[in-house]
C-alpha positions in Angstrom: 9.7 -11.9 -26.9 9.2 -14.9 -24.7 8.0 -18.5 -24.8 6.1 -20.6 -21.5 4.6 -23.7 -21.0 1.2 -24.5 -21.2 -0.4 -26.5 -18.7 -3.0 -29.2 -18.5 -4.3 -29.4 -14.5 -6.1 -32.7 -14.0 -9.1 -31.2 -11.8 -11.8 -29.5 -13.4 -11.4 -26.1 -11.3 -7.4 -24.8 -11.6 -8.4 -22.5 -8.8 -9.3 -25.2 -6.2 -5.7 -27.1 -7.0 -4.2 -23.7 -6.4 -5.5 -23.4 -3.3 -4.9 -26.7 -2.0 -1.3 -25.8 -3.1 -1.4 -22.9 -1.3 -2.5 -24.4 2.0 -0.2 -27.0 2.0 2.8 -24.5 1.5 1.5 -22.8 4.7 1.9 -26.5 6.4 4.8 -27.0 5.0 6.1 -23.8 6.2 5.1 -24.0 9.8 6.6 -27.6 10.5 10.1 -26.4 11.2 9.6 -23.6 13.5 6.9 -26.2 15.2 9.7 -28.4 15.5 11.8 -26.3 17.2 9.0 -25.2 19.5 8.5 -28.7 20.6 11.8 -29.5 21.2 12.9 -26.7 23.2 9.4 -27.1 25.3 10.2 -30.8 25.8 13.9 -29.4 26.5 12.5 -27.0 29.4 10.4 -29.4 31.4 13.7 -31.9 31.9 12.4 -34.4 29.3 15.2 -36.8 28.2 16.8 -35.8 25.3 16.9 -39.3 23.8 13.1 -39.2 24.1 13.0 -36.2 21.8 15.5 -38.0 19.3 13.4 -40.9 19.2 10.0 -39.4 18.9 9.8 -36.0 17.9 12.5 -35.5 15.4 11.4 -38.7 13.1 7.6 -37.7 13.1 8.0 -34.3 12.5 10.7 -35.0 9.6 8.1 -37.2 8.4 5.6 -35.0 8.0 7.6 -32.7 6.2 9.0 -34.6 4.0 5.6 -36.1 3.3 4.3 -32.6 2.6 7.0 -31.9 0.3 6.2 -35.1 -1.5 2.8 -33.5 -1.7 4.0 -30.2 -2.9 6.1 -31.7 -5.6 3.7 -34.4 -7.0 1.7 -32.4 -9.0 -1.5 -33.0 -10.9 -0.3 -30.7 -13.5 1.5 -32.0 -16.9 3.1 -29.7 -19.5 1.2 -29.9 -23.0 2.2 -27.4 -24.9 3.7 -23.9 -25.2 3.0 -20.1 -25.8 4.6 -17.4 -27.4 4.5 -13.8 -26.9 5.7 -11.9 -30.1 5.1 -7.4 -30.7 2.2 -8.7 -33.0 0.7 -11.7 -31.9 0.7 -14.6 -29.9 1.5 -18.4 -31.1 -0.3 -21.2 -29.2 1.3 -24.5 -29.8 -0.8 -27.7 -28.3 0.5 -31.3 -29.8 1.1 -30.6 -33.3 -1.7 -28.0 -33.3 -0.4 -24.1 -34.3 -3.0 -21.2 -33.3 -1.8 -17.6 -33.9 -4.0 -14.9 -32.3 -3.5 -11.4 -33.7 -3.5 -8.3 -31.5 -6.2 -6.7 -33.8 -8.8 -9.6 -33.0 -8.1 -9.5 -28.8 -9.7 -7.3 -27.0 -7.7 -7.9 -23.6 -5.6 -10.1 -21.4 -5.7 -11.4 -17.9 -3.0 -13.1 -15.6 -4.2 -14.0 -12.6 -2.3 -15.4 -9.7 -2.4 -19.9 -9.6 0.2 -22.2 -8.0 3.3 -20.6 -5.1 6.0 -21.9 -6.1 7.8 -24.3 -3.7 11.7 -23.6 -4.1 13.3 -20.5 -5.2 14.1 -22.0 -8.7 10.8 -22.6 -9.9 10.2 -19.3 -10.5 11.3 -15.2 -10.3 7.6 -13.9 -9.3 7.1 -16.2 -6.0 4.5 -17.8 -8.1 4.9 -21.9 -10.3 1.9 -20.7 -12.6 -0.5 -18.0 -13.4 -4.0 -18.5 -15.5 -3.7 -16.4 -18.5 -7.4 -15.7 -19.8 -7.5 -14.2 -23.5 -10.8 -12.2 -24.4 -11.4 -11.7 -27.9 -13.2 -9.5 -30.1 -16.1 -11.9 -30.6 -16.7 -12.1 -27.0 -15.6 -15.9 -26.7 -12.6 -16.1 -24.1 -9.7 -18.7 -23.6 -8.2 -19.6 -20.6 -4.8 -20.9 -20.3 -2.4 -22.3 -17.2 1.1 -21.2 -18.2 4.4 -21.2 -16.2 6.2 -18.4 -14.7 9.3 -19.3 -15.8 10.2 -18.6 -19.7 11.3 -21.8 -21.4 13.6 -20.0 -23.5 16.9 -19.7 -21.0 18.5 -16.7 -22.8 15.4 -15.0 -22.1 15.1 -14.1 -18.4 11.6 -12.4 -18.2 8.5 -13.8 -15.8 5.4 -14.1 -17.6 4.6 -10.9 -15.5 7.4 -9.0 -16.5 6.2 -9.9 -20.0 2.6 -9.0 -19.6 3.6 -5.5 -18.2 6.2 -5.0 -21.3 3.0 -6.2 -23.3 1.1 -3.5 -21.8 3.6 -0.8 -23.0 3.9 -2.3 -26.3 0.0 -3.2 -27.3 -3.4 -2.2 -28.0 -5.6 -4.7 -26.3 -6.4 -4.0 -22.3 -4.2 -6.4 -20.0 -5.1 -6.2 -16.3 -2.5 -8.1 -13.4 -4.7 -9.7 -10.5 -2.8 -10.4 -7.5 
Protein backbone atom coordinates (compact mmCIF):
# COMPACT_ATOMS: atom_id res chain seq x y z
CA UNK A 1 0.00 0.00 0.00
CA UNK A 2 2.25 2.78 1.19
CA UNK A 3 5.72 3.47 2.52
CA UNK A 4 6.82 6.57 5.27
CA UNK A 5 9.70 7.60 7.04
CA UNK A 6 10.63 6.79 10.26
CA UNK A 7 11.87 9.21 12.57
CA UNK A 8 14.44 9.49 15.22
CA UNK A 9 13.48 12.99 17.49
CA UNK A 10 16.52 13.91 19.52
CA UNK A 11 14.51 14.71 22.89
CA UNK A 12 13.44 12.04 25.08
CA UNK A 13 9.57 13.08 25.00
CA UNK A 14 8.32 13.42 20.99
CA UNK A 15 5.31 15.08 22.64
CA UNK A 16 7.13 18.10 24.27
CA UNK A 17 9.13 18.85 20.69
CA UNK A 18 5.65 18.70 19.22
CA UNK A 19 4.48 21.19 21.27
CA UNK A 20 7.21 23.45 21.15
CA UNK A 21 6.65 23.12 17.33
CA UNK A 22 3.32 23.98 17.74
CA UNK A 23 3.85 27.10 19.78
CA UNK A 24 6.20 28.49 17.64
CA UNK A 25 3.87 28.09 14.54
CA UNK A 26 1.34 30.20 16.52
CA UNK A 27 4.41 32.94 16.76
CA UNK A 28 5.20 32.59 13.61
CA UNK A 29 1.69 33.09 12.47
CA UNK A 30 0.88 36.16 14.35
CA UNK A 31 4.08 38.24 13.24
CA UNK A 32 2.62 39.48 9.99
CA UNK A 33 -0.66 40.60 10.99
CA UNK A 34 1.37 42.25 14.17
CA UNK A 35 3.28 43.92 11.56
CA UNK A 36 0.69 45.34 9.86
CA UNK A 37 -0.94 46.45 13.18
CA UNK A 38 2.09 48.34 14.10
CA UNK A 39 2.63 49.94 11.09
CA UNK A 40 -0.72 51.33 10.42
CA UNK A 41 -0.82 52.50 14.33
CA UNK A 42 2.59 54.17 13.82
CA UNK A 43 0.90 55.40 10.44
CA UNK A 44 -2.18 57.00 12.37
CA UNK A 45 -0.46 58.96 14.96
CA UNK A 46 1.69 61.09 12.08
CA UNK A 47 4.90 59.05 12.76
CA UNK A 48 7.47 59.42 9.94
CA UNK A 49 7.29 56.91 7.58
CA UNK A 50 11.06 56.54 7.26
CA UNK A 51 11.02 55.81 11.06
CA UNK A 52 8.78 52.78 10.39
CA UNK A 53 11.18 51.66 7.37
CA UNK A 54 13.99 51.86 9.52
CA UNK A 55 12.82 50.29 12.74
CA UNK A 56 9.81 48.27 12.48
CA UNK A 57 10.05 46.55 9.22
CA UNK A 58 13.75 45.04 9.83
CA UNK A 59 12.96 43.86 13.48
CA UNK A 60 9.87 42.40 12.70
CA UNK A 61 11.27 40.62 9.42
CA UNK A 62 13.82 39.53 11.75
CA UNK A 63 11.92 37.80 13.97
CA UNK A 64 10.21 36.03 11.43
CA UNK A 65 12.63 34.92 9.66
CA UNK A 66 14.38 33.86 12.83
CA UNK A 67 11.24 31.84 13.75
CA UNK A 68 11.18 30.17 10.53
CA UNK A 69 14.76 29.25 10.93
CA UNK A 70 13.37 27.74 14.07
CA UNK A 71 10.61 26.03 12.50
CA UNK A 72 12.77 24.50 9.84
CA UNK A 73 15.82 23.36 11.90
CA UNK A 74 14.48 20.43 13.32
CA UNK A 75 15.79 17.98 15.87
CA UNK A 76 14.32 15.26 13.92
CA UNK A 77 16.51 12.95 11.42
CA UNK A 78 14.95 10.33 9.11
CA UNK A 79 16.23 6.66 10.05
CA UNK A 80 14.46 4.47 8.46
CA UNK A 81 11.16 3.49 6.81
CA UNK A 82 7.68 1.73 7.17
CA UNK A 83 5.57 -0.19 5.07
CA UNK A 84 1.91 -0.81 5.10
CA UNK A 85 1.02 -3.94 3.04
CA UNK A 86 -3.07 -5.99 3.24
CA UNK A 87 -1.01 -8.51 5.54
CA UNK A 88 1.55 -6.95 7.47
CA UNK A 89 3.66 -4.30 8.08
CA UNK A 90 7.64 -4.06 7.14
CA UNK A 91 9.87 -2.00 9.54
CA UNK A 92 13.07 -1.14 7.98
CA UNK A 93 15.77 0.64 10.53
CA UNK A 94 19.61 0.62 9.09
CA UNK A 95 19.95 -2.66 7.58
CA UNK A 96 17.59 -4.10 10.13
CA UNK A 97 14.07 -5.81 8.43
CA UNK A 98 11.12 -6.43 11.10
CA UNK A 99 7.83 -7.72 9.56
CA UNK A 100 4.83 -7.64 12.02
CA UNK A 101 1.92 -9.76 11.01
CA UNK A 102 -1.76 -8.71 11.45
CA UNK A 103 -2.47 -12.00 13.37
CA UNK A 104 0.18 -11.08 16.20
CA UNK A 105 -1.25 -7.05 16.54
CA UNK A 106 -3.83 -6.39 18.50
CA UNK A 107 -4.30 -2.61 17.48
CA UNK A 108 -2.88 0.64 16.14
CA UNK A 109 -2.68 4.16 17.15
CA UNK A 110 -1.82 7.52 15.24
CA UNK A 111 -1.78 10.24 17.19
CA UNK A 112 -1.39 13.79 16.09
CA UNK A 113 2.86 15.14 16.52
CA UNK A 114 4.52 17.92 14.50
CA UNK A 115 2.04 20.94 12.19
CA UNK A 116 3.56 21.16 9.37
CA UNK A 117 5.03 24.46 8.33
CA UNK A 118 4.34 24.96 4.42
CA UNK A 119 1.74 23.43 2.46
CA UNK A 120 4.12 20.86 0.88
CA UNK A 121 5.13 19.10 3.81
CA UNK A 122 2.19 17.40 4.10
CA UNK A 123 -1.79 16.66 2.84
CA UNK A 124 -3.26 16.30 6.58
CA UNK A 125 -1.97 19.79 8.07
CA UNK A 126 0.21 17.74 10.06
CA UNK A 127 4.75 17.01 9.38
CA UNK A 128 4.43 13.73 11.55
CA UNK A 129 2.17 11.55 13.61
CA UNK A 130 3.32 8.92 16.50
CA UNK A 131 2.19 5.60 15.33
CA UNK A 132 1.99 3.27 18.54
CA UNK A 133 1.66 -0.58 17.56
CA UNK A 134 0.09 -2.89 20.43
CA UNK A 135 0.70 -6.45 20.09
CA UNK A 136 -0.74 -9.55 21.19
CA UNK A 137 1.81 -10.08 23.95
CA UNK A 138 1.03 -6.82 25.53
CA UNK A 139 4.51 -5.11 24.64
CA UNK A 140 3.87 -1.90 22.42
CA UNK A 141 6.09 0.09 19.89
CA UNK A 142 6.03 3.43 19.28
CA UNK A 143 7.08 5.00 16.08
CA UNK A 144 7.46 8.84 14.61
CA UNK A 145 6.56 8.50 10.94
CA UNK A 146 5.85 11.21 8.32
CA UNK A 147 2.67 12.23 6.84
CA UNK A 148 3.76 12.24 3.59
CA UNK A 149 4.29 8.74 1.66
CA UNK A 150 7.81 8.33 0.33
CA UNK A 151 6.57 6.54 -2.55
CA UNK A 152 5.46 9.55 -5.07
CA UNK A 153 3.09 7.45 -7.24
CA UNK A 154 1.36 6.77 -4.17
CA UNK A 155 -0.55 9.92 -2.92
CA UNK A 156 -2.20 8.66 0.39
CA UNK A 157 -1.41 10.47 4.04
CA UNK A 158 -0.56 8.15 6.60
CA UNK A 159 -4.23 8.93 7.77
CA UNK A 160 -5.82 8.10 4.73
CA UNK A 161 -3.84 4.87 5.08
CA UNK A 162 -4.68 4.06 8.59
CA UNK A 163 -8.49 4.57 7.75
CA UNK A 164 -8.15 2.28 4.46
CA UNK A 165 -6.36 -0.11 7.13
CA UNK A 166 -9.27 0.00 9.20
CA UNK A 167 -11.64 -1.18 6.38
CA UNK A 168 -9.22 -3.77 5.29
CA UNK A 169 -7.97 -5.43 8.79
CA UNK A 170 -8.61 -7.18 11.93
CA UNK A 171 -6.67 -5.47 14.63
CA UNK A 172 -8.46 -2.19 16.37
CA UNK A 173 -6.90 1.16 14.93
CA UNK A 174 -8.11 4.28 16.74
CA UNK A 175 -7.29 8.22 15.04
CA UNK A 176 -6.51 10.78 17.98
CA UNK A 177 -6.77 14.26 16.99
Amino acid sequence: MSRFKIYQIDHFDPKIVGRKKRRLFALYSIISPLTILTFNTVEQIKGRFLLLLIIVLPISTAIYLFLLHKLKNDQIKSIGDIEFTRTMIKKRIGDSITKYDFQTIKGLELEKHIPSVTAKDSKSGYFSYILRIFFYNSSTESLVVSDKPIDRRQNLSILETMKTLKKIIQPDIRIIT
